[in-house]
N, C-alpha and C positions, 0 to 999 in steps of 0.2 A: 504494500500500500504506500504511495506517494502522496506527499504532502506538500504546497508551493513552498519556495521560497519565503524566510521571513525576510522580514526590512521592517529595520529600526530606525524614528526617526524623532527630532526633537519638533514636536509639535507649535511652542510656547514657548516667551519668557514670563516668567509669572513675577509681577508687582507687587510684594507686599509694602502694605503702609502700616508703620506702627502704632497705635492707638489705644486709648484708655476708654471702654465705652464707644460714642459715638465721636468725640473729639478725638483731632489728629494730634500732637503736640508739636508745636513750633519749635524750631532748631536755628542756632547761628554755626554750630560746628560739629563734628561728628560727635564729639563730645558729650552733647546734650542727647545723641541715641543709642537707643540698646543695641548689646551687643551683635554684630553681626548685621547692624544696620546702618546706612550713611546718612547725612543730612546733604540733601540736594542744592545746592545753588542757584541750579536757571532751569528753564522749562518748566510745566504744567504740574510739578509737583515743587517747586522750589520753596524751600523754607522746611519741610515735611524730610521726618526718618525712611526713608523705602529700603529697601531687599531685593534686587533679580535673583530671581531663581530659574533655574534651567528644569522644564517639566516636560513630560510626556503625554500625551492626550489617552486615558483608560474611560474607557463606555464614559460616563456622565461628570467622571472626576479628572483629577493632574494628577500624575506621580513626579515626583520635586527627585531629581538625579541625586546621587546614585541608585536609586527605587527604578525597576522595571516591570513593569504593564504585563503581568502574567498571567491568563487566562482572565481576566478582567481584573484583578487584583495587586496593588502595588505590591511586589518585592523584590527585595535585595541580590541582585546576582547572587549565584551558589548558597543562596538561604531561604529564609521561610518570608514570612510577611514581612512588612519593613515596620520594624520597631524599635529601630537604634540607628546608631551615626551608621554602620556599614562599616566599618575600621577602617585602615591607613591604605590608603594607593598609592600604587607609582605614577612615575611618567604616563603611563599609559590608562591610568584611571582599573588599573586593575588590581586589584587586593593584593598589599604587597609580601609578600615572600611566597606566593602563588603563581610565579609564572613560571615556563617550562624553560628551557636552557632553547636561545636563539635558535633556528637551522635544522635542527634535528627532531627538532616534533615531539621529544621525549619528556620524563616530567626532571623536573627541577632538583639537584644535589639536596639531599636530606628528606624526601619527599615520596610516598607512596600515591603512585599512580593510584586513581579511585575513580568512581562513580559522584554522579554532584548530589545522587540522593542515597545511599545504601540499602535502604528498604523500596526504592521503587521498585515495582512490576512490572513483568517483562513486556505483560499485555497493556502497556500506560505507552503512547508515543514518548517519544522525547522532543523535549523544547530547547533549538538551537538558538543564540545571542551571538551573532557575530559583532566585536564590539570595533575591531580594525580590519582592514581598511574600513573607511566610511565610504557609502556606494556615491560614485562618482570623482573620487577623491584622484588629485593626480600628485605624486610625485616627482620631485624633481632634486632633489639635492641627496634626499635620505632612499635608504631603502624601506618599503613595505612590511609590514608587521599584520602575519595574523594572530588575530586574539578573539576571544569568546568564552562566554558560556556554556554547556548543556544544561540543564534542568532535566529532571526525570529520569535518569541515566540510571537503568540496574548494570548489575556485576556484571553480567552475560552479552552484552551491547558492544557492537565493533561502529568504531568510529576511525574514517578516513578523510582525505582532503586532496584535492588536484586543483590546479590551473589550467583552465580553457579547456584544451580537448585531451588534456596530456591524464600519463595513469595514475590512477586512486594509488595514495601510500597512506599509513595507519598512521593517525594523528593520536600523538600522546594528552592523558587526560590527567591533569592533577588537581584532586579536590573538584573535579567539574569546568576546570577551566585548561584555554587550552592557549598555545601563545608560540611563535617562530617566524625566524625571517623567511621571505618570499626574494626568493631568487630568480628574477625576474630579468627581459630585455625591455627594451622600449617600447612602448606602444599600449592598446588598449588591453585589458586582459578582465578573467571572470574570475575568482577564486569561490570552489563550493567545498562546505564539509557537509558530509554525509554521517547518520544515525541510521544504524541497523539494528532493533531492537523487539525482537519477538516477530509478531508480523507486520512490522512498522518497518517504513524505510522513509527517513526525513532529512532535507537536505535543506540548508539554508546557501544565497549565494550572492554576493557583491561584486560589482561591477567598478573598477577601478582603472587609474591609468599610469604608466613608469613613463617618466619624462626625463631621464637624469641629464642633466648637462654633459658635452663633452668639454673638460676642460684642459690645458696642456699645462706641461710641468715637468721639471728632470731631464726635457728631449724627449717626452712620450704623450702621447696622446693616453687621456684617463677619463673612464664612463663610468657615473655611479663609483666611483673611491676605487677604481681596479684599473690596471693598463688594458689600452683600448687599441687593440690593430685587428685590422679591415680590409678584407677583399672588395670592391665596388663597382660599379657600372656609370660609365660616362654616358648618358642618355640626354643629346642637344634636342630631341623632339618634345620632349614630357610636355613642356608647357603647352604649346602649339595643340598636342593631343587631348590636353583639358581644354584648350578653347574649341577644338572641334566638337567636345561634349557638351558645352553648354549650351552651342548650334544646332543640337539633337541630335549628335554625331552619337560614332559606338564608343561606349566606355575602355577606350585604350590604358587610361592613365589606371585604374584596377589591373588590366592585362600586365603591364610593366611593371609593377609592383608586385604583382602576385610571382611572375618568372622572377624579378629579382631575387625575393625569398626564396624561391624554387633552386636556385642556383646559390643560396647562401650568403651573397650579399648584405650588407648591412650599412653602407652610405653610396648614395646618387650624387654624381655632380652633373646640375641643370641651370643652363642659363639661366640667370635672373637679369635678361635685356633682351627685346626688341625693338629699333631703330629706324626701323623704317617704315617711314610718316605714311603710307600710301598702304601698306599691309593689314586684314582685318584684325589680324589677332596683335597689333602692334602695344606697344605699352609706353612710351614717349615718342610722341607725334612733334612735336615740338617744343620750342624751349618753355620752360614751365608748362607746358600743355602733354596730358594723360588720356591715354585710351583705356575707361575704365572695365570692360570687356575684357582686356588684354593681360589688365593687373589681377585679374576677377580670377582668371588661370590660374595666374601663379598664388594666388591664395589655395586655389584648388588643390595645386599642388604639394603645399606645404601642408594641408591641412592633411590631406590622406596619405600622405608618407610619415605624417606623425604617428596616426591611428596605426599603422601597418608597421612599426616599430624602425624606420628607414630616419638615418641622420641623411639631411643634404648639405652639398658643397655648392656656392650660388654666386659665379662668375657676374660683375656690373658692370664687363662692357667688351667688345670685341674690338680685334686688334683691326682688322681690315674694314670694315662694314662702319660699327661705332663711332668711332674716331672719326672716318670723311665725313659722317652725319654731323657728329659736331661740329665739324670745319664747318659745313654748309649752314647747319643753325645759327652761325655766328657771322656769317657773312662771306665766308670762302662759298662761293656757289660755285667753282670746279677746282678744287682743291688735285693737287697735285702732289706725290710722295710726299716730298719734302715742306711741306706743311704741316705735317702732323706732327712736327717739333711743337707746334706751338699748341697743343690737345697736353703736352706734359710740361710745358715751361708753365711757370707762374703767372698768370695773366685770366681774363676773364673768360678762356675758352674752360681752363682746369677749373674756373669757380664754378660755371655754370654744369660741371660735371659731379663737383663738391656736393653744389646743392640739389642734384637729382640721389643720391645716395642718401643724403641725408631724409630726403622725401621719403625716399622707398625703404630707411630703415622704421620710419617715424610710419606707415602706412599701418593700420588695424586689419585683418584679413577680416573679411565679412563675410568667411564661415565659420571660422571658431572664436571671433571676437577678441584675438591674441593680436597683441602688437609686433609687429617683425620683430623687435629686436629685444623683445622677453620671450620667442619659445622656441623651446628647448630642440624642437627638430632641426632646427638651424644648426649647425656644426659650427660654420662659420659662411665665411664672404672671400672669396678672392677679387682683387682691382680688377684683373682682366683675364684674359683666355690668351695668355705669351706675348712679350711684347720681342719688337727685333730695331734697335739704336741705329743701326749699318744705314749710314748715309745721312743720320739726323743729327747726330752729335759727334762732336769731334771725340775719334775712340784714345786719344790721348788723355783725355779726362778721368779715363776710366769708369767712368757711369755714374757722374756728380748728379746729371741732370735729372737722370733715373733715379736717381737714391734721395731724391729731396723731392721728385714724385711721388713715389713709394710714402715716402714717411709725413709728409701731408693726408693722404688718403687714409692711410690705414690709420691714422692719428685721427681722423673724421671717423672711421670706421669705428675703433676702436671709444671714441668719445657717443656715440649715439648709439652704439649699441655694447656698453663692457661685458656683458656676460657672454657673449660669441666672439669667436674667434675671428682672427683675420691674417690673409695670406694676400702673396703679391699675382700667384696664379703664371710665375714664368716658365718659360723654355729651359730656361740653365745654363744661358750664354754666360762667360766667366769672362773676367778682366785678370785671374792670377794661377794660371796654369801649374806654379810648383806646389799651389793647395791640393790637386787635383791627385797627386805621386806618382802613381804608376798607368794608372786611368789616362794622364795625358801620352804621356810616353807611347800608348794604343793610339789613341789618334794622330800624333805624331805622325807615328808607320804608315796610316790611310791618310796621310795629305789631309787633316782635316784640325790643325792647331790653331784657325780660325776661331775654332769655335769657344775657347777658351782663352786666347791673347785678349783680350779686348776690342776684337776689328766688329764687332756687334754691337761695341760701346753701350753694354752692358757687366754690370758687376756683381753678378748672381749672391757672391759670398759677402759681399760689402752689404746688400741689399736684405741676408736673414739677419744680420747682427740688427737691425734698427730695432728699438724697444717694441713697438706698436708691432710689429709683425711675429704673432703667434708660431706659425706653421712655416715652412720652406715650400715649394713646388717646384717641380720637374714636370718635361713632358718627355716623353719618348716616342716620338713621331721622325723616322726616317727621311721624311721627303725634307722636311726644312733643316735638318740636322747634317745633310746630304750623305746618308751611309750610300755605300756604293751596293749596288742591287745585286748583293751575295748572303744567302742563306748564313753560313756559319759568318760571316762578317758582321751582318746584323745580330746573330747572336754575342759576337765578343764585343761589339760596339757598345751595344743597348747594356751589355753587364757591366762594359768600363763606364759608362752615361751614369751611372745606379750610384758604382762602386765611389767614386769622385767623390760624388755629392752627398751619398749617403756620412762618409767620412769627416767633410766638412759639419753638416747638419749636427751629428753627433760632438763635432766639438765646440760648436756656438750654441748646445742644449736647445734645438729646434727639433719638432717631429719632422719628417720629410713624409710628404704625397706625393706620388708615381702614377702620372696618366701615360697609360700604353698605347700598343695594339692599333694605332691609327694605321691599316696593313690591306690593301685589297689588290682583284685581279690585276691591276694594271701596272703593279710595280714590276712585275717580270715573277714571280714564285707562283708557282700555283700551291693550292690548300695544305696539303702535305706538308712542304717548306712553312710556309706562314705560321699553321700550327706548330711545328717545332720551334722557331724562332718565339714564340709566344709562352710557349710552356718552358722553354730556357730563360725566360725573362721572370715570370712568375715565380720558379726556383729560385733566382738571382735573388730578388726581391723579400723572398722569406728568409732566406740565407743572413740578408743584411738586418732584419726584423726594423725594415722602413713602418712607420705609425698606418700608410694605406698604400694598397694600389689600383689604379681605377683603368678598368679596363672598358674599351668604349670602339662604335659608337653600337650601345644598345637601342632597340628599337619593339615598337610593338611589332606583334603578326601580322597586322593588317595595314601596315605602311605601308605608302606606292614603294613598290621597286624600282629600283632605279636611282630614287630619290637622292640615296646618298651613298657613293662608292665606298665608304670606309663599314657602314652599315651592318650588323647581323642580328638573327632575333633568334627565339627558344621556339620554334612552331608548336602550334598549340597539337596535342596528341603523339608529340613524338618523344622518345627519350635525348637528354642532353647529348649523348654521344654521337646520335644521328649528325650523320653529314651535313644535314639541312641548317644546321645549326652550327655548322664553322665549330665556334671556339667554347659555346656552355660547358661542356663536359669538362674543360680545364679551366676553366674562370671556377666550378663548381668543385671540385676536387683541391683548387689553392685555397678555397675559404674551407674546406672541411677539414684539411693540415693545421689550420690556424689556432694554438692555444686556447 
């Protein structure tokens, strides 16, 4: 026999006013009230003793907490009617030296597991009190705690507890209560305990949410107080695919999310910019001017990668596209390369890009009513999607102009939103090759010391040390990096690209992110090659124990083909290792390695 779910809820605050007879007594300071009452100040009781009290709505009366509403009758958790204080609680409002030892579900050092009534019957249901979590409650700094009651509990009664779909394990009961951490990911979850008890089976069950921050520290990325490293998925569509949903399109953006899970996953980096004025699903059309349709996506999307327990990574502006937009909003109406110096010099192109971040940190999403730049599914914010100096700054500078860019933005970043992180989102052009050690010395041999002298006039290592920059970024994209279109070359390249930076990051205490796999038909390898070169990188990468690696460009099943040559999806009814699917089965096997 099943029985619903209970929910407990505080109904009231309940008002007492102190009084003699029909008279109130006038107060000028607490002084003048009985015990355990104030004297009021301002408001509709000012001058007068009152009391809140926190109660429970029972049929026609309150129960005043710690009293709980028991078959219509006020009583005390693991006791009989309420006719005394209830004795000492802890933190958690539970009877204290009553609670079980964190984690392990068992009961408490010095303590005999029991029943909360010893003479109940076996033929009596049992009454569950789930006292934590509280149903809807979210977490975000701490970890979750369950705790409760039973009532009515005989000797003979098995009591168990799971989360969401996962299996029932026996929840330890002492004195009738029951208490342990919930070890737990991000995202929505249900916890139920279950009473089996004669031919009763009753199950009470709270609906709750883990939000923890990711914070960095040490050179590591940290989730919830534990080190946090990440296989992920580069997905440039998501957003775009929530605005086709809100057009009445198919629900893509559940599809991506769910495959990401599927594949193990646990952070997305998704544009957070569209630039172009003319586009429907755009999100700045112009200078201070918003396509609110556009920004409505990317709510969408942060709201349901919350729910779905996914951190994102959320790039504010592109290197090619972005940028001439700005030039153009500001009066370059055919901007040319070499104009895009002034998109990063000091001047009013970089303010007017200041003050579009700052908008889009300060935005409310108007699905979950969360301001950007307090929720937790936010990982953090990268400036851009790689930037390339070559041709705009004199590369004798070494990357001055870049690195007063950088620390302006991420100092905007960082000042509008501190509790998320912020990263610069580069390539990993270097201005000092003998940081690099042996790493260089490989490119060396392939003709490609470019990429590291400073002739990109960029300074990757100058550029993690700045305070305001959390996280380091890499990309591992062959075509701009010009590896030479050879299988094992790309694999000893792409391991010296890792090895370099990884080395640096660790000694300026920066976590480093790894975007991959930018790899399709047209380079010269066919799949075979690409897959190897891809799983040699993935090893690299665990090897070096880098904070994430984001492997891209994921996409739903039902994007146009074509659309994007770097492109591959998880087809819906096929296993990851299917050919149809390029590379799932090794993106899905480096996150299942993962500590």
């Amino acid at each position: 026999m099943s029985q619903p779910a209970v929910r407990i809820a505080l109904a009231a605050l309940l008002l007492l006013v102190a009084g003699c007879g029909s008279e109130t007594p006038a107060c000028g300071s607490d002084d003048d009230c009985s015990e355990g009452f104030q004297c009021k100040t301002d408001g509709p009781y000012a001058g007068e003793c009152v009391r809140f009290v926190a109660v429970e709505a029972c049929g026609d009366d309150y129960c005043e907490r710690p009293e709980r509403c028991i078959r219509g009758a006020c009583r005390l958790p693991g006791g009989g009617p309420a006719d005394g204080d209830g004795g000492a609680t802890d933190a958690d409002g539970l009877p204290a030296g009553d609670a079980t030892a964190p984690g392990d579900g068992g009961p408490g050092p010095g303590r005999d597991a029991g029943p909360a009534d010893p003479d109940a019957a076996p033929n009596v249901a049992p009454i569950i009190l789930i006292d934590a979590p509280t149903e809807g409650a979210a977490y975000v700094e701490e970890r979750p705690v369950l705790a409760g009651t039973i009532e009515q509990l005989a000797a003979n009664a098995t009591v168990t507890w799971r989360v969401d779909d996962g299996q029932r394990s026996p929840l330890g009961i002492t004195g009738g209560r029951f208490r342990l951490e919930l070890d737990v990911g991000p995202g929505d979850h249900t916890v139920a305990v279950t009473a089996t008890q004669g031919p009763f089976e009753v199950e009470a069950a709270v609906s709750f949410r883990a939000d923890f921050r990711v914070r960095a520290s040490g050179g590591e990325l940290r989730l919830g107080g534990r080190p946090f490293h990440f296989v992920g998925l580069v997905a440039p569509g998501l957003r775009e695919a929530a605005y086709r949903l809100g057009q009445g399109g198919a629900d893509e953006v559940d599809e991506v999310l769910r495959d990401a899970k599927a594949l193990g996953a646990t952070v997305l980096r998704v544009p957070a910019y569209d630039d172009r004025p003319e586009a429907p699903s755009a999100i700045q059309v112009g200078r201070d001017m918003y396509n609110e349709p556009g920004l409505v996506a990317l709510d969408v999307v942060v709201d349901r990668a919350g729910k779905a327990g996914l951190k994102l990574v959320l790039p504010l502006v592109g290197w090619t596209g972005g940028v001439d937009q700005y030039l153009r909003w500001n009066g370059y109406l055919a901007p040319v390369p070499a104009d895009r110096a002034l998109f990063f010099n000091a001047g009013p192109i970089r303010e007017h890009f200041k003050a579009h971040v700052r908008h889009l940190l300060a935005r409310t999403n108007t699905v979950n009513g969360r301001p950007y730049r307090d929720d937790p599914t936010i990982l953090g914010w990268e400036v851009l999607e790689g930037v390339d100096g070559a041709g705009l700054f004199d590369p004798s500078r070494s990357g001055e102009e870049l690195r007063d860019f950088f620390t302006d933005l991420t100092t905007t970043i960082k000042t509008a939103a501190p509790d998320q992180l912020a990263g610069t989102g580069e390539i990993g052009f270097d201005a000092g090759p003998a940081a690099h050690g042996r790493a260089n010395e490989t490119f060396g041999a392939a003709g490609l010391r470019g990429l590291l002298d400073g002739s990109h006039a960029v300074a990757w290592q100058r550029n993690v040390r700045i305070a305001t920059v959390d996280f380091a970024s890499i990309q591992l994209d062959p075509g701009p990096l010009g590896f030479p279109v050879n299988a094992d070359q790309y694999v000893d390249l792409g391991a010296a690209w890792m090895r370099g930076h990884a080395s640096i990051a660790a000694t300026e205490s920066k976590p480093l992110l790894v975007s991959v796999a930018r790899m399709n038909a047209n380079v010269g390898l066919d799949l075979a090659a690409r897959r190897r070169v891809l799983q040699a990188w993935l090893a690299e990468a665990a090897s070096l124990e880098v904070a994430g690696i984001l492997a891209g460009n994921f996409h739903p099943d039902a994007a146009p083909q074509g659309q994007d040559p770097y492109g591959w999806v998880l087809r819906a009814g096929t296993a990851p290792e299917d050919a149809a699917n390029q590379y799932a089965d090794l993106v899905q096997a480096a996150a299942a390695a993962l500590p």
